[in-house]
Residue frames as a rotation matrix with the C-alpha (Angstrom) as fourth column:
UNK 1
0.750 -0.256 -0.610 -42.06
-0.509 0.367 -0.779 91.93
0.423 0.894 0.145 43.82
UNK 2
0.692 -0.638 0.338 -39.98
0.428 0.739 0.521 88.57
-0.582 -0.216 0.784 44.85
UNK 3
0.917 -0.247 -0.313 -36.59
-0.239 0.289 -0.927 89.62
0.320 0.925 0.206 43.05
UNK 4
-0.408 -0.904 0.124 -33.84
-0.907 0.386 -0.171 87.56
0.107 -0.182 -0.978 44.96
UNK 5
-0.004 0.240 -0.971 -34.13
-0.152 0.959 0.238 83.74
0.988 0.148 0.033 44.94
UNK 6
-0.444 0.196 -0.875 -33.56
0.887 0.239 -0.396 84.36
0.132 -0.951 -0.279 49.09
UNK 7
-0.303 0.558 0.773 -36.27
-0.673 -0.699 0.241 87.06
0.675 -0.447 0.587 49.48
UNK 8
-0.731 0.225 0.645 -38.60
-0.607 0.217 -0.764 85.90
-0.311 -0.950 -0.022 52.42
UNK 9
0.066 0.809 -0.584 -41.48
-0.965 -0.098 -0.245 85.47
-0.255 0.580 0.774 49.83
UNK 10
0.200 -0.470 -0.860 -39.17
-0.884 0.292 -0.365 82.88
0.423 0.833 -0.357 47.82
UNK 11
-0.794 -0.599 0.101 -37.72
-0.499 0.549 -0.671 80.99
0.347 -0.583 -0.735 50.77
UNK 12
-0.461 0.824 0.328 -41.13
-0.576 0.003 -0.817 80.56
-0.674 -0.566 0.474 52.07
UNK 13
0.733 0.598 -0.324 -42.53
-0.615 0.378 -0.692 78.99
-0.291 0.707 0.645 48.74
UNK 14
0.002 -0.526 -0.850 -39.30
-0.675 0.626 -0.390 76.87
0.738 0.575 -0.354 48.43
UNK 15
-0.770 -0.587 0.251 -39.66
-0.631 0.638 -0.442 75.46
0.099 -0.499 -0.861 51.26
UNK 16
0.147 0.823 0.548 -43.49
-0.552 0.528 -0.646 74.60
-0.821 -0.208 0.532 51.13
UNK 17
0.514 -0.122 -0.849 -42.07
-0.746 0.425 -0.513 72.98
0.423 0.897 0.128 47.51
UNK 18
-0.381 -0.689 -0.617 -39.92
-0.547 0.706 -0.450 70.74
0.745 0.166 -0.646 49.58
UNK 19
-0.678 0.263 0.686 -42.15
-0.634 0.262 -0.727 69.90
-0.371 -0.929 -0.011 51.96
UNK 20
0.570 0.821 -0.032 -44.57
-0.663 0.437 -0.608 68.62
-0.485 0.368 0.793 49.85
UNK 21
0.412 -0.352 -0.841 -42.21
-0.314 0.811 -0.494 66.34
0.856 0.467 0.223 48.25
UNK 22
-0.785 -0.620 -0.004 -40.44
-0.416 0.532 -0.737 64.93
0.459 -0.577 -0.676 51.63
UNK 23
-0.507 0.721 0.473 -43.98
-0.748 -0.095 -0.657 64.89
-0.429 -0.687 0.587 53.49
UNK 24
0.632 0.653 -0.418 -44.83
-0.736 0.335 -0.589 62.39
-0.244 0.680 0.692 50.26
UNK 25
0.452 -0.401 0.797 -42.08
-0.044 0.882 0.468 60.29
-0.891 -0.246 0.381 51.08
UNK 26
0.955 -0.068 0.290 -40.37
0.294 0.371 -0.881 61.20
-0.047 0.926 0.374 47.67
UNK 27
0.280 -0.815 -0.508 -36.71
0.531 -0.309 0.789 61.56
-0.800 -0.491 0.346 47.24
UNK 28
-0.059 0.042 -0.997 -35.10
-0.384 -0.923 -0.016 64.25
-0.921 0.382 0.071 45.27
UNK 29
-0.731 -0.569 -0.377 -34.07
-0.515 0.098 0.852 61.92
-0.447 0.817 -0.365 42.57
UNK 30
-0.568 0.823 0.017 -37.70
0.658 0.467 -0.590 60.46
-0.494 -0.324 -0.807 42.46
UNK 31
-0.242 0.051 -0.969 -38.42
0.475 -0.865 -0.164 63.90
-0.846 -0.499 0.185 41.42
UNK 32
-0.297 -0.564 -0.771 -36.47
-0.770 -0.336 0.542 64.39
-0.565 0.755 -0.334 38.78
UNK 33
-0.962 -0.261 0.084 -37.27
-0.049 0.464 0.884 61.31
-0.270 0.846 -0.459 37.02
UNK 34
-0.199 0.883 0.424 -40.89
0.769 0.410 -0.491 62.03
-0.607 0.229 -0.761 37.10
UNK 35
0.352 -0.116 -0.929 -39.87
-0.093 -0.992 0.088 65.35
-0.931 0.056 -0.359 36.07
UNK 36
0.672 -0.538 0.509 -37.78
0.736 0.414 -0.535 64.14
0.077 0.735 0.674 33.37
UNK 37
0.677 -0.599 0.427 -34.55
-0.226 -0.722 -0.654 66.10
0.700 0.346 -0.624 34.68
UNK 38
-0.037 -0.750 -0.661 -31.80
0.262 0.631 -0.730 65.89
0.964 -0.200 0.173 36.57
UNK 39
0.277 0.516 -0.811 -31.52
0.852 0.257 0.455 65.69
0.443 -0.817 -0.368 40.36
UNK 40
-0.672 -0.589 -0.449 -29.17
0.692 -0.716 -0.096 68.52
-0.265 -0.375 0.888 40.71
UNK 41
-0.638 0.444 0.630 -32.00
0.170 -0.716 0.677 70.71
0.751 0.539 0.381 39.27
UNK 42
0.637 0.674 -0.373 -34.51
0.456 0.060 0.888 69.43
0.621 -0.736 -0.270 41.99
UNK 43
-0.056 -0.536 -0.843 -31.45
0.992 -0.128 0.016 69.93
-0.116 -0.835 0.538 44.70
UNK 44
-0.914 -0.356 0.193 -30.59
0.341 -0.934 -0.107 73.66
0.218 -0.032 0.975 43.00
UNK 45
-0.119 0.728 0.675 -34.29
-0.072 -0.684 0.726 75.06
0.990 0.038 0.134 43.17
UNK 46
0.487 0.563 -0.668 -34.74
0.524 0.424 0.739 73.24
0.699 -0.710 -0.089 46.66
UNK 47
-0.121 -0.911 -0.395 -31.23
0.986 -0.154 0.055 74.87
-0.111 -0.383 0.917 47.59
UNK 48
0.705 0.619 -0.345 -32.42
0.492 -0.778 -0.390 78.31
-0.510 0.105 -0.854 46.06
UNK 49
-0.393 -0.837 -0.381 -29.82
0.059 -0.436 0.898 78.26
-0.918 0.330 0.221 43.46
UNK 50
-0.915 0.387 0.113 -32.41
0.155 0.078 0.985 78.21
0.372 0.919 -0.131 40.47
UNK 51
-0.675 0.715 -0.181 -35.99
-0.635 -0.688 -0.352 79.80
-0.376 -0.122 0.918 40.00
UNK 52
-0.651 0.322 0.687 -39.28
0.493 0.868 0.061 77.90
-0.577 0.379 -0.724 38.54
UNK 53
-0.947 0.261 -0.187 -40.71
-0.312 -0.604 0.734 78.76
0.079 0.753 0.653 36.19
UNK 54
-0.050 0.982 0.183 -44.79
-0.871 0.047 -0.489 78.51
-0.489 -0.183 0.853 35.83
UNK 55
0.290 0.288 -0.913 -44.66
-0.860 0.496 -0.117 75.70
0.419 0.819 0.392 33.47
UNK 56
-0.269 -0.844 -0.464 -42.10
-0.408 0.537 -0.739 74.14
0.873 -0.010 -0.488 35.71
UNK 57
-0.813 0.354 0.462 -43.80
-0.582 -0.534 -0.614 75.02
0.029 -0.768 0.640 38.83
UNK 58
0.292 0.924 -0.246 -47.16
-0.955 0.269 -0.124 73.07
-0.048 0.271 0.961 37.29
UNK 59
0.217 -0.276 -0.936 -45.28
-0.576 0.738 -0.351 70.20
0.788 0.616 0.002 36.61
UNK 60
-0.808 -0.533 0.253 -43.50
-0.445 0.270 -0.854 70.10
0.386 -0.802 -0.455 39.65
UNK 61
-0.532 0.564 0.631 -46.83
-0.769 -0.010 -0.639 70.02
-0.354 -0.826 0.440 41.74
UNK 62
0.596 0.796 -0.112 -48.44
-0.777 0.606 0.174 67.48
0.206 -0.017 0.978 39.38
UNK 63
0.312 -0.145 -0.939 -45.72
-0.054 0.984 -0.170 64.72
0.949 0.104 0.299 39.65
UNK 64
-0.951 -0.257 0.171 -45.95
-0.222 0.182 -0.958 65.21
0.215 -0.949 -0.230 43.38
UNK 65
-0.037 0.976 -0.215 -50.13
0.651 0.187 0.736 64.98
0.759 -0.113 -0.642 43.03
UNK 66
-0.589 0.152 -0.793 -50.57
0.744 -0.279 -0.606 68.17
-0.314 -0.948 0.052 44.55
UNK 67
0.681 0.728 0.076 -53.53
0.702 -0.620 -0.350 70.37
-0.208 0.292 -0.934 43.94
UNK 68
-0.754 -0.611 0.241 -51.50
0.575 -0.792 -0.207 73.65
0.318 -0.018 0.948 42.75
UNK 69
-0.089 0.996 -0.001 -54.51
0.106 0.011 0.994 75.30
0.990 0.089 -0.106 44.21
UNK 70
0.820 0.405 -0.405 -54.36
0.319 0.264 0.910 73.99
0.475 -0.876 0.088 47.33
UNK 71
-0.084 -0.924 -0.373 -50.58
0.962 -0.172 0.211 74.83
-0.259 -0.341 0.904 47.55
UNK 72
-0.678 -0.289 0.676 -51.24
0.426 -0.904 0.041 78.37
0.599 0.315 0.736 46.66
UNK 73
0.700 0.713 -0.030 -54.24
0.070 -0.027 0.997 78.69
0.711 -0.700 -0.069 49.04
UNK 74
0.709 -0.325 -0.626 -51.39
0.692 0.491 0.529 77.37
0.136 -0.808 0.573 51.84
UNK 75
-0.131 -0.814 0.565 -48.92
0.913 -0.322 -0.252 79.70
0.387 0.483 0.785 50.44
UNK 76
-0.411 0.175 0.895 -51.06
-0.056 -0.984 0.167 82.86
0.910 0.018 0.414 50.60
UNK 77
0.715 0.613 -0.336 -52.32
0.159 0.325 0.932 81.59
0.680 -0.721 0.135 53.61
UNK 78
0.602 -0.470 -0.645 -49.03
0.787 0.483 0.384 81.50
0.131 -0.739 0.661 55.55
């Protein structure tokens, strides 16, 4: 069970969340407005000062066009 926002688990799955959005050439605030939220949200999860939720999580991965799939595959993979 992940329950700090800096377990290893956590860190490890924020960062494959910010990779996929820098590796796509998007900036945070880019993010957020496909998101429809604010950048400081994108910055606080990227920062591990805020959690995602599944709904949020889904969202996230489509308005980057990433399979969520494929990023869990990579996840459990790593």
């Amino acid at each position: 069970m992940i329950s700090s926002l800096h377990a290893p688990a956590y860190t490890a799955f924020r960062s494959q969340l910010t990779e996929g959005r820098t590796s796509r050439g998007v900036t945070q605030a880019e993010l957020a407005a496909r998101l429809g939220c604010l950048q400081s949200t994108v910055s606080k999860v990227e920062r591990g000062e805020r959690r995602l939720s599944v709904p949020e999580f889904l969202a996230w991965t489509a308005a980057l066009g990433v399979d969520v799939h494929v990023f869990i595959d990579d996840y459990l993979a790593a």
